[in-house]
C-alpha positions in Angstrom: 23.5 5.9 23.4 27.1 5.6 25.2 28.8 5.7 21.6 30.0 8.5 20.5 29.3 10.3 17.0 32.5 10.9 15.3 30.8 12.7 12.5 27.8 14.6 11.6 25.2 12.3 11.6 23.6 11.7 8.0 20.3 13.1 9.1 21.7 16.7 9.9 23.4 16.0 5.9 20.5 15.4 4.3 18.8 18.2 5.6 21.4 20.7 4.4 23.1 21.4 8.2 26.5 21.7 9.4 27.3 21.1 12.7 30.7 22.6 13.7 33.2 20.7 16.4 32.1 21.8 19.3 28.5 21.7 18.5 29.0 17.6 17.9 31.0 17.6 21.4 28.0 19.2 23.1 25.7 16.7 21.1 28.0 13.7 22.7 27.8 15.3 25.9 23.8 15.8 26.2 24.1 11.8 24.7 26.4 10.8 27.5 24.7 12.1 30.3 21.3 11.2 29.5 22.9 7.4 29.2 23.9 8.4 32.8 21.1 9.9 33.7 22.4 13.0 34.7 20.9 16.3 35.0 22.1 18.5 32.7 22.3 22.5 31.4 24.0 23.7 28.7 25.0 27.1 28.9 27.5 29.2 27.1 27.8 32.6 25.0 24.8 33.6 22.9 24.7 32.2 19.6 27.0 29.1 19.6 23.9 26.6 19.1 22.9 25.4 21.8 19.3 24.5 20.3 20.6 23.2 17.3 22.4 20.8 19.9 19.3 20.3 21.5 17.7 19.3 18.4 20.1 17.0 17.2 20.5 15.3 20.6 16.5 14.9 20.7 16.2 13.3 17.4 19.2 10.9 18.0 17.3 9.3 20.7 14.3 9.1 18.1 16.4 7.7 15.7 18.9 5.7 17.8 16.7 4.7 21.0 13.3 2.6 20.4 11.8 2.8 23.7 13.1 6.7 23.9 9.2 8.0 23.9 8.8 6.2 26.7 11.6 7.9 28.6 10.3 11.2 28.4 10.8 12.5 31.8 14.4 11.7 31.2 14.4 13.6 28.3 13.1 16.6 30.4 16.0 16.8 32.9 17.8 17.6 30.3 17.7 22.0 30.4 18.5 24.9 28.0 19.5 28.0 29.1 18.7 30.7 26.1 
């Protein structure tokens, strides 16, 4: 989980998304910290995608990490400000 995505990952391709620049730098950001295990909020105007963000981080750790499920309460420090 401490690499970085340089790309849109396949799975957001296939579905038809596009994630823009600083959407995948928030994605990588949300990846890094829960590595780290730190807290974290993303917060910013309205409607720059923070859930799509959310989403994508979510089901990188379901796609990347194994033993994710069982890190859940990690998963849950991890807050979204609408």
């Amino acid at each position: 989980m401490t690499k970085k995505i340089a790309e849109q990952p396949t799975y957001i391709t296939d579905c038809g998304g596009t994630l823009h620049c600083y959407q995948l730098e928030g994605v990588n950001w949300l990846r890094y910290s829960w590595a780290h295990r730190i807290d974290t909020i993303l917060a910013d105007e309205m409607g720059l995608g923070k859930t799509i963000q959310t989403i994508v981080f979510l089901y990188s750790l379901y796609k990347e990490v194994p033993y994710c499920m069982s890190r859940v309460d990690s998963v849950l420090s991890v807050t979204l400000l609408l």
